[in-house]
C-alpha positions as CSV (number, residue, x, y, z in Angstrom):
1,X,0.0,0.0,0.0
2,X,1.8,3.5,-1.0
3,X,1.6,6.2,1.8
4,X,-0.4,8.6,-0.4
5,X,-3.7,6.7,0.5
6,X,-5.3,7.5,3.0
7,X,-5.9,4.1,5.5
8,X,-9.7,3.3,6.8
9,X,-9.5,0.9,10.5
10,X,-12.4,-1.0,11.3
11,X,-13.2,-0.6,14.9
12,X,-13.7,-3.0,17.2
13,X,-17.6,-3.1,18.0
14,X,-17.7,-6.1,19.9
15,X,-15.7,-4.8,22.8
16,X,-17.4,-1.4,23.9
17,X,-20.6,-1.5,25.3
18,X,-22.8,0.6,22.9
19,X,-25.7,2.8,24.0
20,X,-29.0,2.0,22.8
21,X,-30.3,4.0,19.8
22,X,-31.8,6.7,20.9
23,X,-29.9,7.4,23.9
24,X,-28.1,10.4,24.3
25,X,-28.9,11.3,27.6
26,X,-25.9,10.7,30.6
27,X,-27.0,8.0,33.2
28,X,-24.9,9.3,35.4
29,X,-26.6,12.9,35.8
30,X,-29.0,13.9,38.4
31,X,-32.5,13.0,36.6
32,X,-34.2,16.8,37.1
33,X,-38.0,17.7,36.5
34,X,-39.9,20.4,34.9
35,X,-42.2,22.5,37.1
36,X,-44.2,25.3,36.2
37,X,-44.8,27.6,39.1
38,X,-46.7,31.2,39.4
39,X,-44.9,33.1,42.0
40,X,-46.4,35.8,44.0
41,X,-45.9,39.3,42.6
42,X,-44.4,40.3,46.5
43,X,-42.2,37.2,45.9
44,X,-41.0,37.7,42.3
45,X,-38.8,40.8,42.5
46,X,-37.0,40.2,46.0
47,X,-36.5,36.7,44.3
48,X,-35.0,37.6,41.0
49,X,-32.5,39.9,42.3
50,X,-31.0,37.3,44.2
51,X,-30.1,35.3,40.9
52,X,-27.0,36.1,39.0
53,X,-27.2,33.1,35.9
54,X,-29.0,31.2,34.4
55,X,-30.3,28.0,36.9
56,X,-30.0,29.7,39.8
57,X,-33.7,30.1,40.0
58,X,-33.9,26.4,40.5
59,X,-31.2,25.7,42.6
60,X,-32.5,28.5,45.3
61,X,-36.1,26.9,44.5
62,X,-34.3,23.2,45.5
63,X,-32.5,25.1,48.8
64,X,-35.6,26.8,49.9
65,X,-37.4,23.3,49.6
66,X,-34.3,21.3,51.8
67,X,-34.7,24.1,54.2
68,X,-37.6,23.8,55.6
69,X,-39.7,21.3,57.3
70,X,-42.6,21.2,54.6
71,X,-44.8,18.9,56.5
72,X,-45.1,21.6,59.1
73,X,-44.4,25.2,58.0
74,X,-46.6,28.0,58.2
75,X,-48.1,27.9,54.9
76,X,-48.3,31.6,52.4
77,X,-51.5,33.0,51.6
78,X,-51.5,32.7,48.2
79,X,-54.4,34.6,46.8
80,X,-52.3,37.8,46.2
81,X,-51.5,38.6,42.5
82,X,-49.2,36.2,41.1
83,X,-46.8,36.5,37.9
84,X,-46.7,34.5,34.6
85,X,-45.4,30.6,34.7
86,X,-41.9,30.2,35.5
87,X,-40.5,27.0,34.5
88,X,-38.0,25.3,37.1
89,X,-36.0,22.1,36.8
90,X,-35.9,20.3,40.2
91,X,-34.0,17.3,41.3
92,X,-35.9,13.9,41.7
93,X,-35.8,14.3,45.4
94,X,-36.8,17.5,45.3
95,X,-39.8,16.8,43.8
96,X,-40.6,13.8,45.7
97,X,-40.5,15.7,48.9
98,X,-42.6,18.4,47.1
99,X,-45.5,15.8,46.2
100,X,-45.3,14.3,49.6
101,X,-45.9,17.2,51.7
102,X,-48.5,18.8,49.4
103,X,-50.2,15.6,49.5
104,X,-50.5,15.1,53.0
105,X,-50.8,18.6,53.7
106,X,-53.8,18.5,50.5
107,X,-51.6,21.9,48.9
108,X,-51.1,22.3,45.7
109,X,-47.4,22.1,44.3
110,X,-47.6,26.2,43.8
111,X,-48.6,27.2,47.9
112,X,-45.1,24.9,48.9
113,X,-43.1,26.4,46.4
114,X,-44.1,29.8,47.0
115,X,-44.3,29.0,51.0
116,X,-40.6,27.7,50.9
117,X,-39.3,30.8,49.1
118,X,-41.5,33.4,51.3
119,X,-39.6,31.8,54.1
120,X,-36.6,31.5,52.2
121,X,-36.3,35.4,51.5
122,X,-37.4,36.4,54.9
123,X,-34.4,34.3,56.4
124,X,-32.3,36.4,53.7
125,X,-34.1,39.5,55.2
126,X,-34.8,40.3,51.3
127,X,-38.8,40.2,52.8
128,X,-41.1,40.4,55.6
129,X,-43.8,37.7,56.7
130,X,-46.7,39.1,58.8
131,X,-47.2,36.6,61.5
């Protein structure tokens, strides 16, 4: 063979483990879960000027939720204006605890997300809660 071709390997396909078609998600990633939440108009400003980049809406969403004791926290009056849908990606566990307490607590999703980050900001003095 002269050098001036150019030289084709076959690769060895029985070796590697191949992904199945279709797969081009990492299994080793934290699964995370869309969740479309209205916030409260008093909660929405406070709340936005403490993120800097992009995610860190969800992340301070996820640390509000690991904060608190959701079974038992005073819950926010939610019937104040709220803002358009925000969409948040939240870990699995997250969402599990999120979908426990509101069912035992018979909450929607929205009044624990919105409780959590009332608290959340209050502890961050960036709001007041009347007691």
């Amino acid at each position: 063979m002269e050098r001036t071709q150019n030289v084709v390997r076959l690769l060895d396909t029985k070796s590697k483990a191949r992904k199945p078609r279709g797969s081009s998600v990492d299994e080793n990633r934290p699964k995370t879960i869309k969740l479309a939440i209205r916030f409260l108009t008093g909660l929405n400003g406070p709340l936005r000027s403490q993120t800097q980049y992009r995610g860190d809406l969800s992340q301070i969403v996820m640390d509000a939720l690991k904060e608190l004791d959701l079974m038992t926290v005073a819950l926010i009056d939610i019937r104040e204006p709220k803002e358009e849908e925000t969409c948040l990606m939240l870990s699995e566990d997250s969402m599990k605890a999120l979908k426990k307490a509101s069912k035992q607590r018979e909450v929607s999703l929205n009044v624990l997300v919105n409780t959590a980050l009332a608290h959340w900001l209050a502890d961050k003095k960036a709001i007041k809660l009347k007691g």
